[in-house]
C-alpha positions in Angstrom: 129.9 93.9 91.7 128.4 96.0 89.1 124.8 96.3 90.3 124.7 99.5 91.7 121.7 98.5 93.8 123.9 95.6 95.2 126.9 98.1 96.0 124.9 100.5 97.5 123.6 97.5 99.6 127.3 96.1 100.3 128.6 99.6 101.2 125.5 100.4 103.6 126.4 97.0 105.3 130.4 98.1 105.4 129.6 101.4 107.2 127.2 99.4 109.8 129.5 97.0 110.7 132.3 99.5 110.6 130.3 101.2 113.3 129.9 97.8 115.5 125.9 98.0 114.7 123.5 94.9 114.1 121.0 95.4 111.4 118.4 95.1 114.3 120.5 98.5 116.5 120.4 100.2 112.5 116.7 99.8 112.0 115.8 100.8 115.2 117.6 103.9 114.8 116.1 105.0 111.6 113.0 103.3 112.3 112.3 100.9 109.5 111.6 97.2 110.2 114.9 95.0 110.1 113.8 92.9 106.9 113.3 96.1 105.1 117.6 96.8 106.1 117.7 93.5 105.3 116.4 93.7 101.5 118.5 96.9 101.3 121.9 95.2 102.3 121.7 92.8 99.4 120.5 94.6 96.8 116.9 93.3 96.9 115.3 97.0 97.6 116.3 100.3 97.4 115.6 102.5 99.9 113.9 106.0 99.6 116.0 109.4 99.5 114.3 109.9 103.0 115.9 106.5 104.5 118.9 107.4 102.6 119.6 110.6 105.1 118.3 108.4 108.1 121.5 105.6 107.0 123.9 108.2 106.8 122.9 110.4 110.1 122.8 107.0 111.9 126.5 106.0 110.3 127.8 109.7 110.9 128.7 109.9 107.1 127.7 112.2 104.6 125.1 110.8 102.0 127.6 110.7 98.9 129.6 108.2 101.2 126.9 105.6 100.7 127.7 106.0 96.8 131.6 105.8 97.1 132.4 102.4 95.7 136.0 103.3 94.7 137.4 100.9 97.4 136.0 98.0 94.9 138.0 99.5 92.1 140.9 98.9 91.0 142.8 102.1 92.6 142.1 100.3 95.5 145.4 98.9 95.5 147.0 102.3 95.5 148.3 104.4 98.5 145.3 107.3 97.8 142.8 104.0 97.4 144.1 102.3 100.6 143.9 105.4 102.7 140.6 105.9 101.4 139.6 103.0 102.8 141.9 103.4 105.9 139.9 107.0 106.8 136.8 105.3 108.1 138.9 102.6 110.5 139.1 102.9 114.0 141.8 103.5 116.1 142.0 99.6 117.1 141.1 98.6 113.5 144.3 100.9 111.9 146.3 99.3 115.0 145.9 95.5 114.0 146.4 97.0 110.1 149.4 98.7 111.2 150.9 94.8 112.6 149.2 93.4 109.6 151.2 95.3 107.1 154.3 95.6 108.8 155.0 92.0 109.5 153.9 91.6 106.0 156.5 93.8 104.6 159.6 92.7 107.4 
């Protein structure tokens, strides 16, 4: 995925969905119209820096998290890159991981 305007996309739909959101609840919140988030998530638009700090307010995340793509690198397959990527799970997400990867490694 080397389009940043696509991975800025992807990773604004991650942290929605991470926080159990529709594009519809997102918009709302930040009060753009849904085919605008839409446009956003796949790279079609970019947004403004002003919608930018409305995105990360609504996914309680700091505006540089909407630029960290180093989960789609290749340290992702390291213990710093997996925790990384571990810090924004829930407490039911990191449970299911936790059986995932231990019956993976019995």
């Amino acid at each position: 995925m080397g389009n940043r305007k696509k991975m800025l996309g992807a990773r604004i739909k991650e942290l929605r969905k991470r926080r159990d959101l529709s594009q519809n609840d997102l918009s709302e919140q930040i009060s753009i119209e849904s085919n605008y988030l839409s446009r956003i998530e796949v790279g079609a638009s970019y947004p403004s820096l002003e919608v930018l700090e409305r995105i990360a307010d609504a996914l309680q995340v700091e505006m540089k998290t909407l630029f960290d793509f180093s989960h789609h690198d290749a340290e992702a397959t390291t213990p710093k890159g997996i925790e990384a990527v571990l810090a924004g799970a829930s407490r039911e997400d990191l449970k299911l991981i936790y059986k995932l990867v231990d019956a993976v490694l019995k």
